[in-house]
C-alpha positions in Angstrom: 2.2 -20.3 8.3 4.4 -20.1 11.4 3.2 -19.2 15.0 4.3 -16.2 16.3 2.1 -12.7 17.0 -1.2 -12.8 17.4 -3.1 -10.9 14.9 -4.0 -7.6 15.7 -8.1 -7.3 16.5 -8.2 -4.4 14.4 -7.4 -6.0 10.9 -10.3 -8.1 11.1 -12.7 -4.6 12.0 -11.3 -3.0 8.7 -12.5 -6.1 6.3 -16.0 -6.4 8.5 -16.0 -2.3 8.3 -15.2 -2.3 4.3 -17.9 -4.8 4.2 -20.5 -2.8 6.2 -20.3 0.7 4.8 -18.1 0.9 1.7 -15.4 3.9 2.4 -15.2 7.0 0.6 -12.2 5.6 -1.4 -13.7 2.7 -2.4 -16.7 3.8 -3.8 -14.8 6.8 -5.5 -12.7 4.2 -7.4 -14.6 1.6 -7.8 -13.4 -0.3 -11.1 -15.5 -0.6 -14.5 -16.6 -4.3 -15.5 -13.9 -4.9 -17.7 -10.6 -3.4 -16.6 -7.5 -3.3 -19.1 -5.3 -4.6 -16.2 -6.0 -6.5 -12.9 -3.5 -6.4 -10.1 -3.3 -6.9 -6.4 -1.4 -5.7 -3.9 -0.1 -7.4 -0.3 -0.7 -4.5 2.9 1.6 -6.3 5.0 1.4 -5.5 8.9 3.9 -7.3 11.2 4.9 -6.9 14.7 7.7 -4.3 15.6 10.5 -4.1 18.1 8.8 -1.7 20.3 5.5 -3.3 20.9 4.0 -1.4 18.1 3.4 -2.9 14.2 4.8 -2.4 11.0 3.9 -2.3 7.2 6.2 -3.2 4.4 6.8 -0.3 2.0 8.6 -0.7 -1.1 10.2 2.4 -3.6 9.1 1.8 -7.1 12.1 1.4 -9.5 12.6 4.7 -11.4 12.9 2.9 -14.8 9.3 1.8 -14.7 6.8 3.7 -17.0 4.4 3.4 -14.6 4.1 5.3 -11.2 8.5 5.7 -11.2 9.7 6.2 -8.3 7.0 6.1 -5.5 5.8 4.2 -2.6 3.9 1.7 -3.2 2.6 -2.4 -1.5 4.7 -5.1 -2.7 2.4 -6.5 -5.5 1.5 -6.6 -9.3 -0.4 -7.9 -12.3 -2.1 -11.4 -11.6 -1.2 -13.4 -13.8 -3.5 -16.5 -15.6 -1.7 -19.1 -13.5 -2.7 -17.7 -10.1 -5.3 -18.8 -8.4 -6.7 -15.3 -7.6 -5.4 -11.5 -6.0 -4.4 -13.3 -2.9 -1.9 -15.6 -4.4 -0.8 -13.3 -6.6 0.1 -10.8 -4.1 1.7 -13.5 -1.9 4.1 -14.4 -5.2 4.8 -10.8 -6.6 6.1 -9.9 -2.6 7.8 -13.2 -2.4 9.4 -12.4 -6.2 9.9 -8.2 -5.1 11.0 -8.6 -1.2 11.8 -12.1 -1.0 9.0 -12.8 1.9 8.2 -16.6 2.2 4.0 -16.8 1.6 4.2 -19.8 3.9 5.3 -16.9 6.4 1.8 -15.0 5.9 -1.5 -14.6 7.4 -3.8 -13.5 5.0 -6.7 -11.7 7.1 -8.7 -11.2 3.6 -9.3 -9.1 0.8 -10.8 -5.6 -0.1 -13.0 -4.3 -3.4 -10.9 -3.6 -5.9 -9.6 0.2 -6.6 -9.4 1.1 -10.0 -6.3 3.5 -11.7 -7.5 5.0 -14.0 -4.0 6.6 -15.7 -3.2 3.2 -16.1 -6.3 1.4 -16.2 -5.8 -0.8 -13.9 -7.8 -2.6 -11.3 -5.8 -3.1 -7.8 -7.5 -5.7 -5.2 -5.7 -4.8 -1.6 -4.8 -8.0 0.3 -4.7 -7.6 3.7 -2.1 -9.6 5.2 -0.4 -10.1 9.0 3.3 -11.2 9.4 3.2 -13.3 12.8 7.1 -14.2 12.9 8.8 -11.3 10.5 11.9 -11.9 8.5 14.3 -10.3 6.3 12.6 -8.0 3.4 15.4 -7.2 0.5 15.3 -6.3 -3.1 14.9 -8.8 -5.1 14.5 -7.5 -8.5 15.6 -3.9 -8.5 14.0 -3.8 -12.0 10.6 -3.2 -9.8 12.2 -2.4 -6.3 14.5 0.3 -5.6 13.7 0.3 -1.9 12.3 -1.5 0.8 11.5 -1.7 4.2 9.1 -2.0 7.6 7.9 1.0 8.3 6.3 2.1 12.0 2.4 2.3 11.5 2.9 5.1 14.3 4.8 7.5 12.6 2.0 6.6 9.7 -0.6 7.7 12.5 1.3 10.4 13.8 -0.6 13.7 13.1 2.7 15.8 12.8 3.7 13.5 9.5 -0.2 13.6 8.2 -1.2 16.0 5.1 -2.7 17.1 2.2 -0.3 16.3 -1.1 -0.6 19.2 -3.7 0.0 18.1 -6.8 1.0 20.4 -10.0 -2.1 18.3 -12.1 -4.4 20.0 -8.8 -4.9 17.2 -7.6 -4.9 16.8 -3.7 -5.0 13.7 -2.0 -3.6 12.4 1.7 0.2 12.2 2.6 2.5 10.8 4.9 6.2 11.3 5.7 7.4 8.1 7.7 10.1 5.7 7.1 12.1 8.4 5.5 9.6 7.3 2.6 7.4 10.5 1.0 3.8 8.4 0.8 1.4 10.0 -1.9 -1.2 8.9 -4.7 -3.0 5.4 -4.8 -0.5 3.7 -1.7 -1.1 7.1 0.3 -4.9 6.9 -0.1 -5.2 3.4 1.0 -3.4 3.5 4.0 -6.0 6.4 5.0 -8.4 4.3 4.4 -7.3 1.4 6.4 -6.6 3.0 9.1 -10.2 5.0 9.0 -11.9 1.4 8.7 -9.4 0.1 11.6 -10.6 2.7 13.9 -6.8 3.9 14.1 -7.0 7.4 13.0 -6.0 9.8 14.7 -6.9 13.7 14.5 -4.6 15.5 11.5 -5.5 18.8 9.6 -6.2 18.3 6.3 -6.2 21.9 5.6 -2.0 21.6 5.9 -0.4 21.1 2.6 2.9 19.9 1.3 4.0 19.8 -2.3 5.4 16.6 -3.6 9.3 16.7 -3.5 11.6 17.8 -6.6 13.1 14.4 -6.7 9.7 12.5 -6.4 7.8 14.9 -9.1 10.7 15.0 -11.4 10.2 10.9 -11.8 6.9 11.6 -12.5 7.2 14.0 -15.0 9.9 11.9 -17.1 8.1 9.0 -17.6 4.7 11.2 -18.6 3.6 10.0 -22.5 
């Protein structure tokens, strides 16, 4: 790993935190024994331009049956030759966004969330990029889209609401990055940034439905 920005104090406070007294979101989704799938994703934070961080975003492929079209962590199934969820996602971002996993800190991992739709079990790596490079899309057949996107606008309260989706459910959303953030990515962030201590003040009670173009990919790929 190269030298570069120190590590933020706050990343280690959200693994201690998760560790102390387990989330909402974590205990709501904790997995079953035996999942059909196991997957992990890479949150990956890195220093901005402005003083402030960043976290790597990427726009699901709208070909994929599952979860078309939205934003999720670089990440994916792990695979019987990886070591574990942290190297698997350090080689499904390298493989998606081209990011070098000699480039990343790994702070640690957090329990696993499970999906139910597709049954899958997602362990979220949480990761700090010291020196940060180019992100690109690899292989569009998983990436339409990606880039580092300001954790402020994330935090800002004026981008923070409740997602109202046609199935009722309501979960948190953000609008940063030009990126509409919803569902599983949506909810972690939340959560991370409740454990961090980062939150800021946002009224839940404001509601936004999820945009024609992002519910339409939704609804095409639905069994």
């Amino acid at each position: 790993m190269s030298t570069g920005a120190p590590r933020p104090e706050w990343m280690a406070r959200v693994l201690r935190t998760v560790e102390e007294e387990a989330h909402e979101a974590f205990a709501a989704f904790a997995p079953p024994v035996d999942p059909e799938r196991v997957s992990a994703v890479l949150m990956l934070f890195s220093p901005s331009v402005d003083g402030g961080h960043d976290v790597v975003l990427t726009a699901r492929s709208r070909d994929l049956r599952a979860h078309p079209g939205q934003v999720s962590f670089p990440g994916g199934r792990v695979d019987e030759g990886d070591a574990g969820p942290v190297e698997a996602a350090l080689r499904e971002t390298q493989e998606e966004v081209g990011v070098d996993p000699a480039s990343v800190d790994v702070v640690g991992s957090m329990p696993p969330l499970f999906l139910s739709p597709s049954g899958n079990a997602v362990t979220p790596v949480l990761a700090w990029w010291p020196t940060p490079g180019e992100v690109r899309v690899v292989d569009p057949g998983e990436v339409e889209r990606v880039g580092r996107v300001p954790v402020a606008e994330l935090l800002d309260p004026a981008r923070r609401f409740t997602v109202a989706h046609p199935s009722g459910y309501r979960g948190p959303g953000f609008e940063a990055g030009g990126l509409f953030v919803w569902g599983f990515t949506a909810m972690l962030l939340s959560a991370v940034f409740d454990l961090a201590g980062l939150t800021q003040l946002w009224d839940p009670k404001v509601e936004r439905p999820i945009p024609e173009h992002v519910l339409s990919d939704w609804m095409r790929k639905r069994p």
